[in-house]
ROZA-750515 format. One line per field, with one value per atom (N, C-alpha, C, O): x, y, z; residue number from 1; atom name; residue in one letter. Coordinates in nm, 2 decimals, padded with zeros to 4 digits. Layout:
BEGIN
u	(X, ...)
v	(Y, ...)
w	(Z, ...)
n	(NUM, ...)
atom	(CA, ...)
res	(a, ...)
***
This chain:
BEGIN
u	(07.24, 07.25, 07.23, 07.18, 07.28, 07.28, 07.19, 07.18, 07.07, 06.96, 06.86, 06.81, 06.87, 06.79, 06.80, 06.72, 06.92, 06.92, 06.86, 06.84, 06.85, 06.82, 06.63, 06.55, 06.60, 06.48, 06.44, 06.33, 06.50, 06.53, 06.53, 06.44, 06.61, 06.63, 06.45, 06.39, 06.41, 06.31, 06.18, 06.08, 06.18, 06.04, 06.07, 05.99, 06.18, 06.17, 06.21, 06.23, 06.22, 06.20, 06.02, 05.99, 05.93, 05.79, 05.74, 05.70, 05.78, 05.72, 05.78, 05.71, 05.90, 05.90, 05.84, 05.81, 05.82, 05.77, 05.59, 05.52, 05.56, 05.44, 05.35, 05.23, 05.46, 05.39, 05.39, 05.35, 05.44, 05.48, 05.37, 05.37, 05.26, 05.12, 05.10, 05.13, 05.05, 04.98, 04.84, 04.79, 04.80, 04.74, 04.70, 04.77, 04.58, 04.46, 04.52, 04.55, 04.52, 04.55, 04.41, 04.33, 04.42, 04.31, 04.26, 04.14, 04.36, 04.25, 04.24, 04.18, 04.28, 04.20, 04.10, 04.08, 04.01, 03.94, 03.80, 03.71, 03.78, 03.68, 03.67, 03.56, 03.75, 03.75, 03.66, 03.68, 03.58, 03.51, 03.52, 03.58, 03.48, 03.51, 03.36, 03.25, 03.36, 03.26, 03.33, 03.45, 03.24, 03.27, 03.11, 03.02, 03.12, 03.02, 03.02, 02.96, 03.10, 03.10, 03.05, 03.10, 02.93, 02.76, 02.83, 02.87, 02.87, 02.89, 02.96, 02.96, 03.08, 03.18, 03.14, 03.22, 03.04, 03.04, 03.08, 03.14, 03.04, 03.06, 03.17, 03.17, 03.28, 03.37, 03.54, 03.61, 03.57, 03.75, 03.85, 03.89, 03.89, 03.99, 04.13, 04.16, 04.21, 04.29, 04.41, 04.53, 04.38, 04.50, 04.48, 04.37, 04.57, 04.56, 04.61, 04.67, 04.57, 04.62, 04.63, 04.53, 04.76, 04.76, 04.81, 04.89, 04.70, 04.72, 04.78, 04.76, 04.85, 04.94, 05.03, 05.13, 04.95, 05.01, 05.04, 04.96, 05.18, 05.22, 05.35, 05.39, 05.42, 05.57, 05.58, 05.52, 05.67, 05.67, 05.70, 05.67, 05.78, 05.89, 05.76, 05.77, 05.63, 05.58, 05.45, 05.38, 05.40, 05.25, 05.20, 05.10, 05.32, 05.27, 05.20, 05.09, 05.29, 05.24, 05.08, 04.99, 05.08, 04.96, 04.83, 04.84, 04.71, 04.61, 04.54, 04.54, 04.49, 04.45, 04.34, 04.32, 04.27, 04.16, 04.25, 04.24, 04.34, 04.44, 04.50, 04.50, 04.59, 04.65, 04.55, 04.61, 04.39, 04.29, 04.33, 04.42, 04.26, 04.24, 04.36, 04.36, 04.47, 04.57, 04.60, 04.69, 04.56, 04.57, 04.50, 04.53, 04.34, 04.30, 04.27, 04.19, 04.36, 04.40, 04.52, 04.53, 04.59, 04.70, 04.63, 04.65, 04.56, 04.46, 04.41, 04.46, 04.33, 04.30, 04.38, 04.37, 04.47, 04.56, 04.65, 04.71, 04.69, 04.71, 04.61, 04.63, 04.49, 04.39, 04.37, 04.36, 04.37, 04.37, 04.49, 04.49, 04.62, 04.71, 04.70, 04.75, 04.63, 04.58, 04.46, 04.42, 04.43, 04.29, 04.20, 04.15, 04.14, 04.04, 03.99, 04.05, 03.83, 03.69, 03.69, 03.69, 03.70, 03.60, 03.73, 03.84, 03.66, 03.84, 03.77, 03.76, 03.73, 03.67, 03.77, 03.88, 03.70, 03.83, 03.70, 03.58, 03.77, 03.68, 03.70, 03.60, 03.80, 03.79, 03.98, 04.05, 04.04, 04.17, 04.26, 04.21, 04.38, 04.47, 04.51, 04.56, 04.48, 04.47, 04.60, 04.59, 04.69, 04.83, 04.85, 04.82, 04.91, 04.92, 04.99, 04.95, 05.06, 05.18, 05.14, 05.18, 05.06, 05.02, 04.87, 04.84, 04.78, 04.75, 04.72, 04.69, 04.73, 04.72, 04.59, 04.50, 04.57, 04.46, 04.51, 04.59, 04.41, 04.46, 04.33, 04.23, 04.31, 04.24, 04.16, 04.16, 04.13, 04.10, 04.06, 03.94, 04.11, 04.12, 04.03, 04.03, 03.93, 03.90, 03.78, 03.71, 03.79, 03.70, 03.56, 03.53, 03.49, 03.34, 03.29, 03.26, 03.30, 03.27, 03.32, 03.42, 03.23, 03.33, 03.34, 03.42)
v	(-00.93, -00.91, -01.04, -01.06, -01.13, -01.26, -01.30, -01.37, -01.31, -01.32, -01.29, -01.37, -01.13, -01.13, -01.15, -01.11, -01.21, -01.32, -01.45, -01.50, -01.48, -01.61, -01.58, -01.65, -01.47, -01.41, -01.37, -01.38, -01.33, -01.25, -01.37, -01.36, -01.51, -01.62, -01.70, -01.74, -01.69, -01.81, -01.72, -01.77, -01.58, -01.52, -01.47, -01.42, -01.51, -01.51, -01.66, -01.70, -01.73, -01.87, -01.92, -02.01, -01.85, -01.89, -01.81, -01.87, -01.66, -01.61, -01.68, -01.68, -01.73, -01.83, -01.93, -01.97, -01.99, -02.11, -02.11, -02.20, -01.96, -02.00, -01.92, -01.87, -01.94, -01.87, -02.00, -02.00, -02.13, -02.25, -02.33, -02.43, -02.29, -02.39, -02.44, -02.37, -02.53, -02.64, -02.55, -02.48, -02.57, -02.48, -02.60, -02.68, -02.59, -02.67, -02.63, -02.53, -02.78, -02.78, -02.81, -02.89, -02.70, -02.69, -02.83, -02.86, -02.92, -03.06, -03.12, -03.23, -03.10, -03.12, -03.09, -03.11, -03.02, -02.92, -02.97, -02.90, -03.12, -03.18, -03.31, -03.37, -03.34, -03.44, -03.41, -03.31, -03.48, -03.47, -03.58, -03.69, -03.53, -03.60, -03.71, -03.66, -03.80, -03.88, -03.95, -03.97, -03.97, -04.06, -04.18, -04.23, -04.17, -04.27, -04.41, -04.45, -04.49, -04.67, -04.69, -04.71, -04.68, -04.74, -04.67, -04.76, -04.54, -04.46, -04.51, -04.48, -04.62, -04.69, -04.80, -04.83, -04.87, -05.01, -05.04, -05.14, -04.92, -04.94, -04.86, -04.80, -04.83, -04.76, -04.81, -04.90, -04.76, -04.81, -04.79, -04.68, -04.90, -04.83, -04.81, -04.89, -04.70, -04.63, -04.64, -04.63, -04.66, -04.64, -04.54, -04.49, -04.48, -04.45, -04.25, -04.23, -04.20, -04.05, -03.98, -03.98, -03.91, -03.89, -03.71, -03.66, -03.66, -03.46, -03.42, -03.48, -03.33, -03.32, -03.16, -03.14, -03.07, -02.93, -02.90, -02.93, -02.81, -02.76, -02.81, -02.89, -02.76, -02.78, -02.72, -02.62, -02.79, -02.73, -02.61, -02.55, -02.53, -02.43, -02.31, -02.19, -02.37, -02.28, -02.27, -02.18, -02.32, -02.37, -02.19, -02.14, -02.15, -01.97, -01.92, -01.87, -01.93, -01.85, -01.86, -01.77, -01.99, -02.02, -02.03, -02.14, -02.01, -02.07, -02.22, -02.28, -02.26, -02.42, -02.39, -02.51, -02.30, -02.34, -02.33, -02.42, -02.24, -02.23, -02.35, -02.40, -02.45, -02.55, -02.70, -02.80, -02.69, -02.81, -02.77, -02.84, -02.66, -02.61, -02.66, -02.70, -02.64, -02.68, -02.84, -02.90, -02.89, -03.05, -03.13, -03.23, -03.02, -03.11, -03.06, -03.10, -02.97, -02.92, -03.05, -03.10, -03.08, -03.18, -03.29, -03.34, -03.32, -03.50, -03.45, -03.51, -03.35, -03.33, -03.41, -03.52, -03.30, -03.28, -03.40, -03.40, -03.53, -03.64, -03.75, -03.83, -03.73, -03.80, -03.77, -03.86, -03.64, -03.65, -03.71, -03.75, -03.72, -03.79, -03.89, -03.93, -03.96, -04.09, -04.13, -04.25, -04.02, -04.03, -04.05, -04.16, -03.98, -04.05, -03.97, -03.87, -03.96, -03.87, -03.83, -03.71, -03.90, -03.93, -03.99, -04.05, -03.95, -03.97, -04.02, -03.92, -04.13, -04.16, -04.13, -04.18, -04.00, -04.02, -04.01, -03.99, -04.03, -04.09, -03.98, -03.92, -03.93, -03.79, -03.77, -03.87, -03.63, -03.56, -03.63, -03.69, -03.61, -03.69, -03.50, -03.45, -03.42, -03.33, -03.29, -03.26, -03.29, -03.26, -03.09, -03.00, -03.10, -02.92, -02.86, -02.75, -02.89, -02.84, -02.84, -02.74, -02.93, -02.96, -03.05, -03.11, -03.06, -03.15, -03.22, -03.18, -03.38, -03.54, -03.54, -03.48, -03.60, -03.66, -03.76, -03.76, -03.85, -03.99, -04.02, -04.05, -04.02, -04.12, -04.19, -04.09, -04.25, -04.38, -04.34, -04.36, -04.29, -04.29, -04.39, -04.50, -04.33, -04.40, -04.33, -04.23, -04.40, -04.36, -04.43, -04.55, -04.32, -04.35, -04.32, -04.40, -04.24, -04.23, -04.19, -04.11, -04.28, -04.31, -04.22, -04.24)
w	(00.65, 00.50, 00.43, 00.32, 00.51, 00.43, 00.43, 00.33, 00.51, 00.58, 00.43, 00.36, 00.43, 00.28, 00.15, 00.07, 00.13, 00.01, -00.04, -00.15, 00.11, 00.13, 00.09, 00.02, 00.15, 00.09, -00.04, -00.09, -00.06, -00.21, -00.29, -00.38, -00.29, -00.36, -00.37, -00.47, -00.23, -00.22, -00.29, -00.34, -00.28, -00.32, -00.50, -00.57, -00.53, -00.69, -00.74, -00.86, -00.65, -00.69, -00.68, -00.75, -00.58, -00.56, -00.74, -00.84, -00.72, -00.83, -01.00, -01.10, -01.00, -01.13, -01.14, -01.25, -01.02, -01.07, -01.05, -01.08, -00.99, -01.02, -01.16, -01.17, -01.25, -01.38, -01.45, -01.57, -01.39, -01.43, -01.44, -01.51, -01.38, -01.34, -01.49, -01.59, -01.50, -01.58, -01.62, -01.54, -01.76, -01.85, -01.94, -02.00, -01.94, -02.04, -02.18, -02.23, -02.23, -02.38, -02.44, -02.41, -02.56, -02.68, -02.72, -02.73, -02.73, -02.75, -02.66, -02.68, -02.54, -02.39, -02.34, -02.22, -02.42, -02.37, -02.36, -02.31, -02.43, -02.44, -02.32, -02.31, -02.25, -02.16, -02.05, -01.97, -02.04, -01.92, -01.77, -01.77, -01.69, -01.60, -01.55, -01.59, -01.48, -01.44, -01.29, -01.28, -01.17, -01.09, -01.11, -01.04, -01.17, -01.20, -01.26, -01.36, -01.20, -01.26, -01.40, -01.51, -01.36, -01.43, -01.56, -01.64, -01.62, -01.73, -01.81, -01.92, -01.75, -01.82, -01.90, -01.98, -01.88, -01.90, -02.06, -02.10, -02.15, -02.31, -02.34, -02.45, -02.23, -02.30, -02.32, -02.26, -02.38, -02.40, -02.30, -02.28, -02.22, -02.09, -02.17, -02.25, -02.13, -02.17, -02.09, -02.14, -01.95, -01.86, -01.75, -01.76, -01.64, -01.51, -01.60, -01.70, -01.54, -01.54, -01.43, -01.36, -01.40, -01.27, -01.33, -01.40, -01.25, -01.27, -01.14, -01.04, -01.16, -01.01, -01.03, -01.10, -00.95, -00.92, -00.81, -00.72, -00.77, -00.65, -00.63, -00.71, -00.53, -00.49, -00.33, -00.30, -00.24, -00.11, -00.10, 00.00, -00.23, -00.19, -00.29, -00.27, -00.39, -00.40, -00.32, -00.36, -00.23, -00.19, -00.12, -00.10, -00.09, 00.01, -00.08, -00.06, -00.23, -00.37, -00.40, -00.41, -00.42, -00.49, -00.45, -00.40, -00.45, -00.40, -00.42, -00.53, -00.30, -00.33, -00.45, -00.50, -00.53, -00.63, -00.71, -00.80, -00.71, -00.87, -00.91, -01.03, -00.76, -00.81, -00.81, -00.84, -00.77, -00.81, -00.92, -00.96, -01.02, -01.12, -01.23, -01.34, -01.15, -01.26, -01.23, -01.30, -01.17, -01.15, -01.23, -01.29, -01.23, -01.33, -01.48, -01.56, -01.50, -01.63, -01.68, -01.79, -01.57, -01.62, -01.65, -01.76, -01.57, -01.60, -01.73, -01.83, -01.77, -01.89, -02.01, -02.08, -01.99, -02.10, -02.10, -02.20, -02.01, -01.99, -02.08, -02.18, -02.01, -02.10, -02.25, -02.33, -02.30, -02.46, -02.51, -02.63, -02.41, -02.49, -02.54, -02.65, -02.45, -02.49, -02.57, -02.59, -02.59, -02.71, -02.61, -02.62, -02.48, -02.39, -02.41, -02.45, -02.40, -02.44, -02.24, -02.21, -02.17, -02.05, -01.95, -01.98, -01.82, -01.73, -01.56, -01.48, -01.51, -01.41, -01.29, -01.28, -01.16, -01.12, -00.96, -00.97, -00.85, -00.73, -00.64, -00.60, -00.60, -00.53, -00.53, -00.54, -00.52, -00.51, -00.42, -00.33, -00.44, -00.30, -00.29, -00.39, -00.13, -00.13, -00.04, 00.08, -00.07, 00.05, 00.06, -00.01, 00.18, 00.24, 00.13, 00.11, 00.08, -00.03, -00.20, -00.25, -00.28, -00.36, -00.37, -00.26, -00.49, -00.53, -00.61, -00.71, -00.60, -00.69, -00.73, -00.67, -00.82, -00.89, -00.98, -01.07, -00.92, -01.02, -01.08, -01.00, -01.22, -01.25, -01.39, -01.46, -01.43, -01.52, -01.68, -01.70, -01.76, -01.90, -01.95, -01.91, -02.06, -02.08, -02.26, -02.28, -02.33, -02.51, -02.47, -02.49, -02.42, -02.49, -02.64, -02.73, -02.65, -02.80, -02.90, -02.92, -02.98, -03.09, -03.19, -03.29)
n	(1, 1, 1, 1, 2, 2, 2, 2, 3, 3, 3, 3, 4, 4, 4, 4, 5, 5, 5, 5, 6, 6, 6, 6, 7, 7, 7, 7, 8, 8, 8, 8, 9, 9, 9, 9, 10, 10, 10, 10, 11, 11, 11, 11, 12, 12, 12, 12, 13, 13, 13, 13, 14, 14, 14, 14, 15, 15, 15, 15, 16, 16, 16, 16, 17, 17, 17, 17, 18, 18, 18, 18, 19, 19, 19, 19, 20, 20, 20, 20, 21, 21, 21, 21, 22, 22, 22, 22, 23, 23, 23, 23, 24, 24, 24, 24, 25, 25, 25, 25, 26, 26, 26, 26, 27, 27, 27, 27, 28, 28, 28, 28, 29, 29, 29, 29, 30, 30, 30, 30, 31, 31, 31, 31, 32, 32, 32, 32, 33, 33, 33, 33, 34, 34, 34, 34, 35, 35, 35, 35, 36, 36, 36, 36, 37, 37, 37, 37, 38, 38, 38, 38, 39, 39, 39, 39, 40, 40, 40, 40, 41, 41, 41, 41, 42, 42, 42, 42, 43, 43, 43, 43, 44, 44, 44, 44, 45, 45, 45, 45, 46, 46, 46, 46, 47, 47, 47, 47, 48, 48, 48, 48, 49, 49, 49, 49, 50, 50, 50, 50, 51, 51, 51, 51, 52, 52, 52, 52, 53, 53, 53, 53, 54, 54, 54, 54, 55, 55, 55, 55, 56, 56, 56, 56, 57, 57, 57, 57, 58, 58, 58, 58, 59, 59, 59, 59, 60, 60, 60, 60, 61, 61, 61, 61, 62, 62, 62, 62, 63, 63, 63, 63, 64, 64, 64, 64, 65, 65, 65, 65, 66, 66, 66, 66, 67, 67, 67, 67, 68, 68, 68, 68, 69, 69, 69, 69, 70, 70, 70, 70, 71, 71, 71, 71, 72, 72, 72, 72, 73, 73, 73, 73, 74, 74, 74, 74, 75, 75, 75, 75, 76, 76, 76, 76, 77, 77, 77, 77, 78, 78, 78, 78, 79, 79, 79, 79, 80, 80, 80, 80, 81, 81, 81, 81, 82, 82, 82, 82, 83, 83, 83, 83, 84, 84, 84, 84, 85, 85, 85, 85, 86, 86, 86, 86, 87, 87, 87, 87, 88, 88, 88, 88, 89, 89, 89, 89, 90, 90, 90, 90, 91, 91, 91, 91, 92, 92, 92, 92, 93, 93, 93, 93, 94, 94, 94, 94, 95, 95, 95, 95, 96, 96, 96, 96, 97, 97, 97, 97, 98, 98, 98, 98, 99, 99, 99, 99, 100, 100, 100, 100, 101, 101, 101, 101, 102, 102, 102, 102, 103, 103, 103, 103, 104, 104, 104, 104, 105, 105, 105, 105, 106, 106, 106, 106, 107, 107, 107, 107, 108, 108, 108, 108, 109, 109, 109, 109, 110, 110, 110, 110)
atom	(N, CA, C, O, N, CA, C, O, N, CA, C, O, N, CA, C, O, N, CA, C, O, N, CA, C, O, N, CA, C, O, N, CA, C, O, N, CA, C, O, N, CA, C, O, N, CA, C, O, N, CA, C, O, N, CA, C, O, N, CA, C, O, N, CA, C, O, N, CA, C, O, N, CA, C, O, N, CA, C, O, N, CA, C, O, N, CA, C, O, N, CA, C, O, N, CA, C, O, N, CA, C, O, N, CA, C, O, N, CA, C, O, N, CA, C, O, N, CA, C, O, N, CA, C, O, N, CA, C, O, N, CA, C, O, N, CA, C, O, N, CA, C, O, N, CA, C, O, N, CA, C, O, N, CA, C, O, N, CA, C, O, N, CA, C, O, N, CA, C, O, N, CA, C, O, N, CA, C, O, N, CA, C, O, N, CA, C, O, N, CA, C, O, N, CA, C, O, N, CA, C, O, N, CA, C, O, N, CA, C, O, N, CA, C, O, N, CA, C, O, N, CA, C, O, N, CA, C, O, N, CA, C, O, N, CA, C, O, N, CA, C, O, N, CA, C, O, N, CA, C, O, N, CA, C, O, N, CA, C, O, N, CA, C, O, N, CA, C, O, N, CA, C, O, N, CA, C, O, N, CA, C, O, N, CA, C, O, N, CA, C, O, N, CA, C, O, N, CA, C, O, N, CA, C, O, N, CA, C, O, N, CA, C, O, N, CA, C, O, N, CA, C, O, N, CA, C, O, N, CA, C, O, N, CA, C, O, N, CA, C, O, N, CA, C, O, N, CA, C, O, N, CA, C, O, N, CA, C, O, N, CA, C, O, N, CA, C, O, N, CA, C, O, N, CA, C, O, N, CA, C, O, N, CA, C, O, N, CA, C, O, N, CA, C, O, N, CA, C, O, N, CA, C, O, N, CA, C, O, N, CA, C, O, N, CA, C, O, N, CA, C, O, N, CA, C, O, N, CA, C, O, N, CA, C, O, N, CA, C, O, N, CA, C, O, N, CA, C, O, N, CA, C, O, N, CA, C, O, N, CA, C, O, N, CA, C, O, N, CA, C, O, N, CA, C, O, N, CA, C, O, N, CA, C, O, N, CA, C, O, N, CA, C, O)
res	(x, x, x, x, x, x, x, x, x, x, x, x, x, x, x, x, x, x, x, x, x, x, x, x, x, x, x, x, x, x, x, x, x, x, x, x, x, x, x, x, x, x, x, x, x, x, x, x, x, x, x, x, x, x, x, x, x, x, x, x, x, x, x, x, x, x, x, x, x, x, x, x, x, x, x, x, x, x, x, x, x, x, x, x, x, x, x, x, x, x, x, x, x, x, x, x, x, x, x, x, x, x, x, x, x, x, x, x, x, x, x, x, x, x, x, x, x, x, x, x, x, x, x, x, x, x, x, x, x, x, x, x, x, x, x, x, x, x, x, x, x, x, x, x, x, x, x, x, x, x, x, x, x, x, x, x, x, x, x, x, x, x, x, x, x, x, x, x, x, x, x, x, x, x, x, x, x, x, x, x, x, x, x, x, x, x, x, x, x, x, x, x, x, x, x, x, x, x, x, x, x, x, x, x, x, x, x, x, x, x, x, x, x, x, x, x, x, x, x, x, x, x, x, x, x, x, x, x, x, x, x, x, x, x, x, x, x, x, x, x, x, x, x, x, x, x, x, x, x, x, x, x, x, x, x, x, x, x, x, x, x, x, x, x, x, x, x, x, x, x, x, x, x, x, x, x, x, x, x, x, x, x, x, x, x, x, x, x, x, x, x, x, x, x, x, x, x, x, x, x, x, x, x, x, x, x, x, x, x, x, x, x, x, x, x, x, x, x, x, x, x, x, x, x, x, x, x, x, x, x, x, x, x, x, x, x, x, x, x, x, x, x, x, x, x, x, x, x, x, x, x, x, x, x, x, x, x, x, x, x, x, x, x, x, x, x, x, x, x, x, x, x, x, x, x, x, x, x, x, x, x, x, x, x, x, x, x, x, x, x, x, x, x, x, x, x, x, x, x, x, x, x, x, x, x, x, x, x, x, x, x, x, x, x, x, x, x, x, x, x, x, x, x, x, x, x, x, x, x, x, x, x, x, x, x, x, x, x, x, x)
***
């Protein structure tokens, strides 16, 4: 009996927290992404942005495209905070549980 509480607890703790996923904001919606150097050279560096979805206790829940997807909804919506047009990032840090994305803020145009 005690057995399925312990169940009961962890499978409505996956389903809360995965209505929790990170969600593209309206004035994020213009940031684009580049791994391209060469694209930067006339533009404003901004700072590091790091997008980052998943949790050990939800990773059963979720699918790996849902939580890229919401990783780099966060980098997005990270980068317009900082007023960045453009977000140079080199490839995902991809862990079994979640994933990272770090990367480079930055105003091309003006």
């Amino acid at each position: 009996m005690k057995m399925y509480r312990y169940i009961t607890v962890f499978v409505l703790a996956g389903l809360l927290t995965a209505c929790s996923i990170a969600t593209l904001n309206k004035e994020a919606a213009h940031v684009e992404f580049t791994a391209e150097p060469q694209r930067l050279t006339k533009c404003q560096y901004l700072g590091e942005v790091i997008g980052s979805e998943g949790h050990w206790y939800t990773y059963f829940f979720i699918p790996n495209r849902t939580l890229m997807q919401a990783a780099v909804d966060d980098l997005r919506n990270q980068a317009a905070a900082r007023g960045a047009d453009t977000v140079y990032i080199d490839e995902p840090f991809d862990f079994v549980t979640s994933v990272t994305m770090l990367g480079i803020a930055y105003r091309c145009k003006k």
